[in-house]
Structures are given as structure tokens and as C-alpha cells.
C-alpha positions in Angstrom: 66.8 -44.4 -9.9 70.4 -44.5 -10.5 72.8 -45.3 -7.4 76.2 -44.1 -6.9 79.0 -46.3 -7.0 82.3 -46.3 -5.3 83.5 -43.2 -7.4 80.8 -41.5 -6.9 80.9 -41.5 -3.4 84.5 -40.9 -2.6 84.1 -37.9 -4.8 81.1 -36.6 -3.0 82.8 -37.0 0.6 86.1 -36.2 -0.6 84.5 -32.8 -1.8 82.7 -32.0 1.5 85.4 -32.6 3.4 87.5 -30.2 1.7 85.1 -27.7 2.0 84.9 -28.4 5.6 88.5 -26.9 6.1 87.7 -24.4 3.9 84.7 -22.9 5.5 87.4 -23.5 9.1 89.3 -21.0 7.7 86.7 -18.4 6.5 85.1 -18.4 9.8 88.5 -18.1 11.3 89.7 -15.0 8.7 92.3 -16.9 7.5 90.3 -16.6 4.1 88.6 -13.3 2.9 85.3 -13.1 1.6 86.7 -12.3 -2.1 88.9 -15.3 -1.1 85.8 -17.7 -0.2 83.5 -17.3 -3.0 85.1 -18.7 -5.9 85.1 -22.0 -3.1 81.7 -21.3 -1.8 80.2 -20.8 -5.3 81.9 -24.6 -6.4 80.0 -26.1 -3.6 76.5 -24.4 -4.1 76.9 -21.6 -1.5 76.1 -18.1 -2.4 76.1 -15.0 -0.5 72.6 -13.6 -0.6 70.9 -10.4 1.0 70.1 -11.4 4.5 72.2 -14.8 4.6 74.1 -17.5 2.9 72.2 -19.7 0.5 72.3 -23.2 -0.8 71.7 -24.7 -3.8 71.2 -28.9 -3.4 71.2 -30.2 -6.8 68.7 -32.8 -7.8 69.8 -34.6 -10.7 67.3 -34.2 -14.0 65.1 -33.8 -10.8 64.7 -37.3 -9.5 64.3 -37.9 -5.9 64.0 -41.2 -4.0 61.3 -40.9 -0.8 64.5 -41.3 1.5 66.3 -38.0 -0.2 63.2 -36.0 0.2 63.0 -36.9 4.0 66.6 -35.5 4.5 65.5 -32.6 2.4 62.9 -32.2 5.0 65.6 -32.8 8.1 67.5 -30.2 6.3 65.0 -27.3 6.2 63.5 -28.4 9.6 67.4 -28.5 11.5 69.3 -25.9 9.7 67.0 -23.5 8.3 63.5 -21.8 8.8 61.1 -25.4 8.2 60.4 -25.2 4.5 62.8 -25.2 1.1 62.3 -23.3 -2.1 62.1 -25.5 -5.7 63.6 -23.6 -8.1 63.3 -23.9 -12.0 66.4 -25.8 -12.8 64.8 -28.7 -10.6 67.1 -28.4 -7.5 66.4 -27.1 -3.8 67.4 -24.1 -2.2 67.8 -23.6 1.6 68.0 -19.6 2.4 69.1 -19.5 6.0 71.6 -21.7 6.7 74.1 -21.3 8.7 77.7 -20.8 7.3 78.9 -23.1 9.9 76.8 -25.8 9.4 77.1 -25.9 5.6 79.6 -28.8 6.1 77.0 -30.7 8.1 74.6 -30.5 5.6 76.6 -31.9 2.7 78.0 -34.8 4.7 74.4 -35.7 5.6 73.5 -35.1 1.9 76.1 -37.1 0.8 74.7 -40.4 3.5 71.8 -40.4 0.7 73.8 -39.8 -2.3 73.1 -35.5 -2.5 75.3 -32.8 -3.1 75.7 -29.7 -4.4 78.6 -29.5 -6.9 77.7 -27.9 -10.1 74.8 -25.8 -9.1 76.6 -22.6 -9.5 79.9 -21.0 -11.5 80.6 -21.3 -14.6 80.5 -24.7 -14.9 77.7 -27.5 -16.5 75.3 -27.3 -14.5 72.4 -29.9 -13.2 71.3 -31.5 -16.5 67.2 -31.2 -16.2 64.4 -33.3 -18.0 60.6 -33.9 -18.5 59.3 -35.1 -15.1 56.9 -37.1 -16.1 59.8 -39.0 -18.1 59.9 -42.9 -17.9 55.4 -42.6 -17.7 54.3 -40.5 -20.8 52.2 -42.0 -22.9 54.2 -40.2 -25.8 57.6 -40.7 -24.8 60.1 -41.9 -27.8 62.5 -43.0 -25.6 63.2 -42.1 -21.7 65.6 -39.6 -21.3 66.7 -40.2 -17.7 69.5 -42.9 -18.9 71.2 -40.0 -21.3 70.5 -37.6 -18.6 72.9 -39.6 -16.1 75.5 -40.2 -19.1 75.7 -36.3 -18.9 75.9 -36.0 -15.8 78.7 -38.4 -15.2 80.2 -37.4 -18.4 80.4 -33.7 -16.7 80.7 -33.4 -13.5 84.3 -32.6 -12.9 85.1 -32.4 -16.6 88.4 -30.8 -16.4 88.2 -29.1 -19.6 85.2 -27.6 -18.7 85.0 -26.8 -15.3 85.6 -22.7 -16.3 83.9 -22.1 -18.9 83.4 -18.4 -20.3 80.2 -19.2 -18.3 77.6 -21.1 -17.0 76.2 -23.9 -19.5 73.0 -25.6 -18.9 71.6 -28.9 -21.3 67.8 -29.8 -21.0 66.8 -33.2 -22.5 63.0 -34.7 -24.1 62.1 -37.9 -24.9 59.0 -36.9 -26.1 57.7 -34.8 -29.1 55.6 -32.4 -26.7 58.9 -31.7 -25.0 57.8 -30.9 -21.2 61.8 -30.1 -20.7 62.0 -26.5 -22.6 65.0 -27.5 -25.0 64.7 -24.3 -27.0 65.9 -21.8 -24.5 69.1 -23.7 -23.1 72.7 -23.8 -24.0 72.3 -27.2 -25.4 69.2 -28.8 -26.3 67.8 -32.5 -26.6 65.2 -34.4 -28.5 65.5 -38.3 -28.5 64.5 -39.1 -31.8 64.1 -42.1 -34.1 65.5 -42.2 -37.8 63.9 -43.7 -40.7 65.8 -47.1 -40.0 63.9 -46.7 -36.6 67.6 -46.2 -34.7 67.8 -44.1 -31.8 69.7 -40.3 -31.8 69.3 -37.0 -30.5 68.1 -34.0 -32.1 70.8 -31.2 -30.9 70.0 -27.4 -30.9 72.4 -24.7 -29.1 72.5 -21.3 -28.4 69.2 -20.7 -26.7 69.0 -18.7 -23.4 67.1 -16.4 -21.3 68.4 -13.2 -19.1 69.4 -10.2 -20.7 69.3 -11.1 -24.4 66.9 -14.0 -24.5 67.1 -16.4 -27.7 65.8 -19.2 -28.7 68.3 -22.3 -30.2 69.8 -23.0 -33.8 68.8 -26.2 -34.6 72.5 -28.6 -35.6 71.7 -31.5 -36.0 68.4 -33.4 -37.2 70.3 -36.8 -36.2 73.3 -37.6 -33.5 73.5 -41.4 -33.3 73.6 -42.0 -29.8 76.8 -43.9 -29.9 77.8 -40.4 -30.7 76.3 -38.4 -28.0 79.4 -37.3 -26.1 81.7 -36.7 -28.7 78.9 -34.2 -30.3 78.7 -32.5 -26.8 82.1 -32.2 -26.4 82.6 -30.5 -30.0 80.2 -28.0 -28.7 81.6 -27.4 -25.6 85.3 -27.2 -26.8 84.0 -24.8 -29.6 82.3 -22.5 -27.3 84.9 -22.9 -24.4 87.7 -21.9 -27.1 85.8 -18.9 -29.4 83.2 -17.6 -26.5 84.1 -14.4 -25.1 85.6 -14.0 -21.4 86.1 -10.4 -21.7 82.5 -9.4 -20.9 80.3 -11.0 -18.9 77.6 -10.0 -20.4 78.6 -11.4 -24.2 80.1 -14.6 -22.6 77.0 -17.2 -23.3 77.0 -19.6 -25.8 73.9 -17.9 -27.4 76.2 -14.7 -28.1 78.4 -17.0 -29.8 76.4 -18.8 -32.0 74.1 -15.7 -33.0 77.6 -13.8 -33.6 79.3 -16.3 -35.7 76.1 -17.3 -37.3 74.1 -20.6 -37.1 75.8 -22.1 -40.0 79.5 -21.0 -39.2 78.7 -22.4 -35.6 77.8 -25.4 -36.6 80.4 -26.0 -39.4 82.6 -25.7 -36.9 81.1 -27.9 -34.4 80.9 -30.5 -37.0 84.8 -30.1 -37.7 85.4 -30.9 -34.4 83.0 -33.9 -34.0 85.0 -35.4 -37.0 88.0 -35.7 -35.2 86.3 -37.1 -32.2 84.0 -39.5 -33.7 84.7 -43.1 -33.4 87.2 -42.3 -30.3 87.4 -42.7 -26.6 84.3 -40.6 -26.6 82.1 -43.3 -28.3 79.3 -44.4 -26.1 79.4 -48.2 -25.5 76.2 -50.1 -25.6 77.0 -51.7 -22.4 77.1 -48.8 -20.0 73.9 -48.1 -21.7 72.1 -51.4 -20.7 74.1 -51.0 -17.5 72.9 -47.3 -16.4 69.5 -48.3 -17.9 68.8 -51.3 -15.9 68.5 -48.4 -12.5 65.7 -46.9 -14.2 63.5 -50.1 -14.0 60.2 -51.0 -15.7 56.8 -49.8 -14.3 54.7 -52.5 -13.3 50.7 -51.9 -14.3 48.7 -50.5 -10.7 46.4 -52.5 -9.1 43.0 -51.2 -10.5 41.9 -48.2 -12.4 40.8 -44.9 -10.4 37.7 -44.4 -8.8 35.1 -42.3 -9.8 34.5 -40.4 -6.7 32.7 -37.5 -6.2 32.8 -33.4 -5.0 33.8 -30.7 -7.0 36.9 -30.0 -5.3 38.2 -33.7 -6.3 36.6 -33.5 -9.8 39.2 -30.4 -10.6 42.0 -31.7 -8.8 42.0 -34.6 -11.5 41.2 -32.9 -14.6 43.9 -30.6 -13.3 46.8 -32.8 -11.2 45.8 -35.8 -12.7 47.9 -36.7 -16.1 47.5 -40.2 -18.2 50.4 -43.2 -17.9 51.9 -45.2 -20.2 51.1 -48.1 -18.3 48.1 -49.5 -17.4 46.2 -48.3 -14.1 49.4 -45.7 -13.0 48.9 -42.1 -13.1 51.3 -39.3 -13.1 50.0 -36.9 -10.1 51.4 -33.3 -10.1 51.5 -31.9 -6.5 51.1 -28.0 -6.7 53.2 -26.1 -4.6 51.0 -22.7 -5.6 48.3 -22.6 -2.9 46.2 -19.6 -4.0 48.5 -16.5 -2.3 51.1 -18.6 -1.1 55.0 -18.7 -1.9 55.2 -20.3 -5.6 57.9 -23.8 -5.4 57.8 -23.8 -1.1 57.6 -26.8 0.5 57.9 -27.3 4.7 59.6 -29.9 6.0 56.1 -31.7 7.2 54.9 -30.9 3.9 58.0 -33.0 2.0 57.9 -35.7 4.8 54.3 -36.7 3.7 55.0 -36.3 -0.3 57.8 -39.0 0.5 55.1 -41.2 2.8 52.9 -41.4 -0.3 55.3 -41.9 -2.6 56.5 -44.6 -0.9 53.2 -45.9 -0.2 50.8 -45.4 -3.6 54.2 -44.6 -5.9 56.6 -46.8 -6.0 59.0 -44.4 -4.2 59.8 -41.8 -6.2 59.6 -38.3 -6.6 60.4 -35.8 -9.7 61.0 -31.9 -9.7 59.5 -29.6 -11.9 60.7 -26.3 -13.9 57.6 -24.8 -12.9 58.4 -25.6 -8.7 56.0 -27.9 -8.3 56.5 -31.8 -7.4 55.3 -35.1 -9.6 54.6 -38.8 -8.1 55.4 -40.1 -11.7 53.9 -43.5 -10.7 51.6 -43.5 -8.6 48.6 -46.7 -8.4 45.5 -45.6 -10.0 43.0 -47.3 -7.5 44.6 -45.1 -4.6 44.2 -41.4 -6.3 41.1 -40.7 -4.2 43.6 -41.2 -0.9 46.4 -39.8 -2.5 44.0 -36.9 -3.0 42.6 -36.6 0.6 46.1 -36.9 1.7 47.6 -33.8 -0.2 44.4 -31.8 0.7 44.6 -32.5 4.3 48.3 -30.8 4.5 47.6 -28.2 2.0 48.9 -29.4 -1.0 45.6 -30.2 -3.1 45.3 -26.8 -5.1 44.2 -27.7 -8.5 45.9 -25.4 -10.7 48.8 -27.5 -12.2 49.3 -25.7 -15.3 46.5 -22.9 -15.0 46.8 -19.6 -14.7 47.8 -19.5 -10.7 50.2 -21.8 -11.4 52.7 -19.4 -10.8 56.5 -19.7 -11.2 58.4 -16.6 -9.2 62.4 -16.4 -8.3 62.6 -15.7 -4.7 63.3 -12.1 -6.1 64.0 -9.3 -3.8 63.0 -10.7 -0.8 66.2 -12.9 -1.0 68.7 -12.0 -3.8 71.4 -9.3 -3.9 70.9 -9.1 -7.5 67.1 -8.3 -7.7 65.6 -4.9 -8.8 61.8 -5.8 -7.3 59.9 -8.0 -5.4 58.8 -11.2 -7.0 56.7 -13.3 -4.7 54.2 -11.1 -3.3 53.4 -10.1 -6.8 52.7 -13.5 -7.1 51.0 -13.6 -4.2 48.8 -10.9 -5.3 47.9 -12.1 -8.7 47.1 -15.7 -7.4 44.7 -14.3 -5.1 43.3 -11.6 -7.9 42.6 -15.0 -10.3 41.1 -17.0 -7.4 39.0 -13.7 -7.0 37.9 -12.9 -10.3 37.1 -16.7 -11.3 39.1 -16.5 -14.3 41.4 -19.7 -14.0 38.8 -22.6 -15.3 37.7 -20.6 -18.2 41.5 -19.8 -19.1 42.8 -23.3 -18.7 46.3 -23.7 -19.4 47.7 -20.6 -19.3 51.3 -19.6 -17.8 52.3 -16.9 -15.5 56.4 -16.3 -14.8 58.0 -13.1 -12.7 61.3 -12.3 -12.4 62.9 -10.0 -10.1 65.7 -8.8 -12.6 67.0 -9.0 -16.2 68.8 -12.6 -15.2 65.0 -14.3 -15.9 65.7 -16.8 -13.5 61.5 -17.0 -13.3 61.9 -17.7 -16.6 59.8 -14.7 -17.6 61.0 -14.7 -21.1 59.1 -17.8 -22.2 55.7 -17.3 -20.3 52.2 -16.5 -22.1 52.7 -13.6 -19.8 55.5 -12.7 -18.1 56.5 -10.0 -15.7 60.1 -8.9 -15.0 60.5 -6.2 -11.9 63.0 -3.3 -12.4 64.3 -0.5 -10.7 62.9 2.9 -12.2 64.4 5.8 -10.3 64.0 3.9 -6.8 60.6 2.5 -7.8 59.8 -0.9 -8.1 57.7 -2.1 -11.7 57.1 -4.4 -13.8 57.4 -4.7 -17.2 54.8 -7.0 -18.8 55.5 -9.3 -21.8 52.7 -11.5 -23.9 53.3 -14.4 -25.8 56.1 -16.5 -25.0 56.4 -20.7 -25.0 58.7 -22.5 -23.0 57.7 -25.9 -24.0 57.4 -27.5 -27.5 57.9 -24.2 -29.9 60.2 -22.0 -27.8 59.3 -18.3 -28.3 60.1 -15.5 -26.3 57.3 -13.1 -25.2 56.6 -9.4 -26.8 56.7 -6.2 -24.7 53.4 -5.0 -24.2 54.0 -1.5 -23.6 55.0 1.0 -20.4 56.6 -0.6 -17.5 53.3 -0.9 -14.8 53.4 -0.4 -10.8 52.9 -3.6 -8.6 49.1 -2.8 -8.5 49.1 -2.3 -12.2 50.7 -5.2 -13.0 48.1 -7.7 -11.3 45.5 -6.0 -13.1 47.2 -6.4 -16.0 47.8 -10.0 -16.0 43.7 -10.0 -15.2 43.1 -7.7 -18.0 45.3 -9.9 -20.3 43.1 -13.4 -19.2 40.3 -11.9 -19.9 40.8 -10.4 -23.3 42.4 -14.1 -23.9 38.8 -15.7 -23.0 36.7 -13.3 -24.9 39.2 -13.3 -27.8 40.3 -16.5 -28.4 38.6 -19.3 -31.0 37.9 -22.9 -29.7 40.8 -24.6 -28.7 43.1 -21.9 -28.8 46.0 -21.4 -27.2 46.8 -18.0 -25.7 50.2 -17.6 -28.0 48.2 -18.5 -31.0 45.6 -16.2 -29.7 47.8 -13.1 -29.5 49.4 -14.3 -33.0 46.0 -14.3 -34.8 44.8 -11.1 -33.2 47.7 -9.2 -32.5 49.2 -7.0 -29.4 46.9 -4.3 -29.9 43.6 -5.8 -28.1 45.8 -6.5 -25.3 47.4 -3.4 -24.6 44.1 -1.6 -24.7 42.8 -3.7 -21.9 46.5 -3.6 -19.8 46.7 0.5 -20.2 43.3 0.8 -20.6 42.7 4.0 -18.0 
């Protein structure tokens, strides 16, 4: 894991001591609330329905067992016990006092936390496969490049306004676990035919109101190169994107209005002038930012056999293979059937960090889909690791099944929510539990949405539901067929917007037809491709 140095820190406490005096000033009217936001939204602070939120970023969504515990001081002093893990791999705290915001990020800051760049239009937290640094099929970790970026960003004067926010997701691994083809900027480490190491760089992709998957610019970035390719985006986009509508302002609108080709002609103009420059990456900080992420050493014996059913699925389910021998890369659910998808307690995170520090060598990784990983953890201690999580609630084995449900906190908590996202969720988790459908399903993934934004990352689920406003009504409008991971696609409308109640039965509906329809090791997007919408929506609007 990478520590901060000197500039790091100052930077950190510099920043939350300036927002100190600026939060004095709020709470003594000195500033306005129009005032305040533009400061409030630079230090992860937003204004939500019921309270102030905020946003702690987790860098590429690594934690150390010490940062979880003050995540867990955090939720258990200043808010309501528990924190929310959202999709871009950070933490959000929904009842915080305004007052003691300041707190917070000074104590963040004692165990090298923040939240800069989690909100405005600015880079935000750069994410990654978490199980990065164990797959088995991993070309190259991506953490190292990850913290380049980051580095390389934060405070980047030239792009700290941006026409709007930009977000970069990187893979080291063909399978890409980090969704690279619905982001601004996109990521593959890859190897040329000499066997050097570069990035495969797409742009343009996005979800929200006009979703879109990436343009694909370059097959091979040297990674010498890496920055100066970035910034020739960036300085493209932040020059020719639009700032005179919000809703035309993200680098996808660009790119699909200029044209693939045009874009990246132009991005490659600019990376001419800026190859072989300052920008060049030297080996050395490389090897130096490298040597943080240190080698896995193999576990001390393979896992046990055990026994029970309920352990049996929670390692055919939680339980992924390591690159090294006897590790194993654990996923910790935080979708207990009818529970609040990506909420943790602050008991719950203080044990994750106890057996982290106990079975896996310390660390801790965030997922897109709001669960948590122990990336490392010794193979010979899975069957307490096991008894541990299920003792505190955390042993649900559904990581990547059906009730495996990713939901944004919706209207429960945002001002800019049409519906009601969890207890959807809520609902269809208990309706899968019910009907027995998730084992015969298998992998299978369920995302809601509470408004066109898509920050469940509806778009790019196998189903997906986004809730709207029709006429004071809350619905839900259903989508099949979308992939997040590997090849990005975004998912179909299946037909009239449906009532809450009509919507769990038509994600049931839509499992089912998926298990009687599909052939032997099919997917449910190659499913609905080989047998088309049709037999779906007669089962959804089937009356």
C-alpha cells in the first residue's frame, strides 16, 4: 500500500484546515449557502435531502486495517453507526454534522484519508480491479499506474474545472473486473509483441443520461508515455467540450460529436508535442511507487475441506482463486438477503479490519458492486475467516449472483432522485431468496438507480432498473442486457415503465425465462442476444 510522503501530507492538512475556516464562516452566515457549495463540493460535502453528506475517497479502493477502523470511528462518533460503499469505491457518511466535518478530515488525514476530488468537476478517485496485485490472470498490477494518476491529478491546475466531472478506471487483466468501457478514460495494461509493457486507452464511455460505451485510441501507449497520453486527452476535452450545457458537457458528447477518428487525430496531435517531455514517466518513480505494493508471500497451507452447506456456497460463491500459492481472494458481501446493498456498521468494519490483519496481511479493497475483498487472505484459515463473517452477518453467499445487488442510496437520501432505490432492492433480494432462483441463475447482475444520473450503474447490468417520476408516481423502467465488465454494453428497454411491485416480479420473471432459455454455459447477455427481447417481455408484461 502506498504511503504519503511529506507533500502529501501537508497538502491533506493544509486543505482541511482551510476548510475549517470555511465551514466557521458558513455556520456563522458570513458565507451563503450558494457561497459554500462550490467549497463544500471541493472537499466532498454535499447538501443532500435530510442532511449534509460526505464522500471519503478511497484511492483505486485500497484500504489498510488501520483506515477501516477510523472509518468505523467515523460512522460510530459522527453519524448513525454504519457507512454506505458506493460504486466508485469510496465511503459515504449521510448524517454528519456540518460542524464536525472539519473533525472528521483532520482525523482522516492522522491515517492518510481525505476527501478531495470526490465531487465537482474535477478527476475524480481513479478505481481498479480489486482483486488487483492476486489474479491469477493479471498482465501486470495496475495499482502502481493507478497511484501515478492519482498523484499526477490531484490538484492538476489545468484540470481542476473541467467542463465536468472525469473519471479513469484501470485493468491489468484481460477479464477486466474494473469496467473500462463506460468511463471517461479507460485502461488495459497490455503487452506488445516485443513483450513491453503499455496501456490500451479507450475514451468517451459514460453512463447517466446518454449512456455510451468508449472509442477505442490506442491499441499501444508505451508506459513511459502514460501521462503525456492522458494529458492530450484531457487538454483536448477541457479545450473543445461544451460548458454551455450541462447536460452535453461529458467527454462522451465530445468524442461521439466530433467522431471517433477526428477525436483521436486530435488527441494524437497533441501527444506529439508532449511526447518525450517533462511528462515522460521515469523508470525510477516506477520501481520507487512499486516497491509500496510488495510481493505476496505463499499462505501457510491450502484450505480445508470442511463441511455444511451453508460453507460449501459461501466458497463456490466468496471464495476466488490467487496467484500465489495457498492465498485466496475472499469477497465479503455487503447484500444480506433484504438488507441495505454496500452498508457496513461500524462493528461490522472493525471486525473486517481484525481479520484482515489477522488471516490477510492487512488489507482491504473496495468494490464497484459495494461489497468488500480481503485480496490476501491465508488459505488454511478460510474456514475461520468464514465462521467469523457469519457470526456478524456478513457470510451471505451471493458475491456476484443475482441478490448481489448494487442500489444508489436513491430517494431515501438524494435531492436529485425520482424513486426509491433500496427498498426495491430490498424487495427483490427477498423475492430471489423466496423463489430459489439465485443457484440455478448463477452469475447474474442486478443494478437500480433512482434517476437518469445511473449512479447504480443501471446502464450496464444484465438487468437493470432506473426509478422515475411519472405524474407523482414512482416506477421503474426495466432494461435487459447490459455488461459492465469485459465487453461493455449497455442494456435494452424492455418495454412500459413498471410499478415497484411490478418491477420485482419483473426481475423474477426475467431469471426465470433466463434459466429455462438459456443453453449450457450461457451467459444471460448472450442469452437475450441469441433469443431476443421478445421472450422476455412476454414474461415481464405477461398479465
Amino acid at each position: 500500500m502506498y504511503r504519503y510522503d511529506e507533500i502529501d501530507a501537508a497538502l491533506v492538512k493544509e486543505r482541511s484546515q482551510e476548510f475549517r475556516e470555511q465551514v466557521a464562516a458558513r455556520l456563522s452566515g458570513e458565507l451563503t449557502e450558494d457561497q459554500f457549495k462550490p467549497l463544500r463540493l471541493m472537499n466532498g460535502v454535499y447538501l443532500q435531502l435530510h442532511a449534509y453528506m460526505l464522500r471519503v475517497a478511497i484511492p483505486y479502493g485500497v484500504l489498510s486495517a488501520g483506515q477501516l477502523r477510523m472509518l468505523a470511528h467515523i460512522a460510530r462518533t459522527y453519524d448513525r453507526g454504519y457507512g454506505h460503499f458506493t460504486t466508485r469505491q469510496n465511503i459515504q457518511f449521510n448524517w454528519p454534522a456540518l460542524v464536525d466535518i472539519p473533525e472528521i478530515l483532520d482525523q482522516l488525514a492522522t491515517v492518510e484519508m481525505h476527501a478531495i476530488q470526490t465531487s465537482g468537476n474535477c478527476i475524480r478517485n481513479t478505481t481498479t480491479d480489486p482483486f488487483a496485485g492476486a489474479a491469477a490472470d493479471e498482465v501486470a498490477d495496475p495499482r502502481p499506474w493507478c497511484e501515478l494518476i492519482r498523484q499526477w491529478s490531484t490538484f492538476h491546475p489545468e484540470f481542476s474545472f473541467l467542463p465536468r466531472k472525469f473519471k479513469i478506471a484501470v485493468t491489468g487483466s484481460p477479464a477486466d473486473r474494473a469496467a473500462i468501457g463506460v468511463h471517461d478514460i479507460g485502461l488495459r495494461l497490455v503487452r506488445n509483441d516485443a513483450g513491453e509493457l503499455g496501456f490500451e486507452v479507450h475514451a468517451g464511455g459514460g453512463q447517466g443520461r446518454t449512456p455510451r460505451v468508449a472509442a477505442k485510441l490506442s491499441d499501444f501507449v508505451a508506459w513511459p508515455d502514460l501521462l503525456a497520453y492522458l494529458t492530450a486527452i484531457l487538454r483536448v476535452y477541457n479545450l473543445a467540450g461544451r460548458r454551455d450545457n450541462l447536460y452535453k458537457a461529458r467527454i462522451k458528447i465530445l468524442v461521439e460529436s466530433m467522431g471517433a477518428d477526428a477525436f483521436t487525430a486530435e488527441v494524437e496531435e497533441e501527444f506529439a508535442r508532449l511526447k518525450d517531455g517533462e511528462l515522460r514517466v521515469p523508470r525510477e518513480e516506477v520501481e520507487r511507487i512499486s516497491a509500496f505494493f510488495r510481493d505476496v508471500k505463499p499462505g501457510s497451507g491450502p484450505a480445508p475441506s470442511g463441511h455444511g452447506p451453508g460453507w460449501r456456497r459461501w466458497r463456490a460463491a466468496n471464495v476466488k482463486p490467487h496467484r500465489i500459492e495457498n492465498r485466496a481472494i475472499v469477497t465479503i458481501s455487503l447484500k444480506p438477503y433484504g438488507g441495505t446493498p454496500g452498508d457496513a456498521t461500524a462493528g461490522q468494519m472493525d471486525l473486517i479490519a481484525d481479520l484482515a490483519e489477522r488471516y490477510g496481511l492487512g488489507e482491504i479493497r473496495v468494490t464497484k458492486e459495494q461489497n468488500l475483498v480481503l485480496p490476501h487472505v491465508d488459505a488454511a484459515a478460510l474456514r475461520e475467516v468464514f465462521e467469523a463473517l457469519e457470526a456478524a452477518g456478513l457470510a451471505t453467499a451471493n458475491a456476484g449472483l443475482a441478490s448481489d445487488i448494487v442500489s444508489c442510496p436513491g430517494l431515501d437520501y438524494c435531492n436529485l432522485a425520482n424513486a426509491r432505490s433500496i427498498p426495491v432492492a430490498q424487495a427483490i433480494s427477498k423475492a430471489i431468496e423466496a423463489c430459489g432462483l439465485e443457484e440455478a441463475a448463477g452469475e447474474v447482475s442486478i443494478k437500480i438507480s433512482g434517476c437518469i444520473n445511473a449512479c447504480g450503474h443501471h446502464h450496464v447490468a444484465n438487468i437493470g432498473l432506473l426509478g422515475v417520476d411519472k405524474k407523482g408516481e414512482e416506477v421503474y423502467q426495466l432494461t435487459l442486457g447490459g455488461v459492465a465488465d469485459g465487453e461493455a454494453a449497455i442494456g435494452a428497454i424492455a418495454g412500459r415503465a413498471l410499478s415497484p411491485e411490478e418491477a420485482v416480479r419483473g426481475v423474477i420473471a426475467s431469471l426465470r425465462t433466463y434459466v429455462e432459455k438459456r443453453a449450457e454455459g450461457e451467459s444471460f447477455a448472450a442469452t437475450l442476444k441469441r433469443i431476443g427481447l421478445d421472450p422476455f417481455r412476454e414474461s415481464i408484461y405477461d398479465d
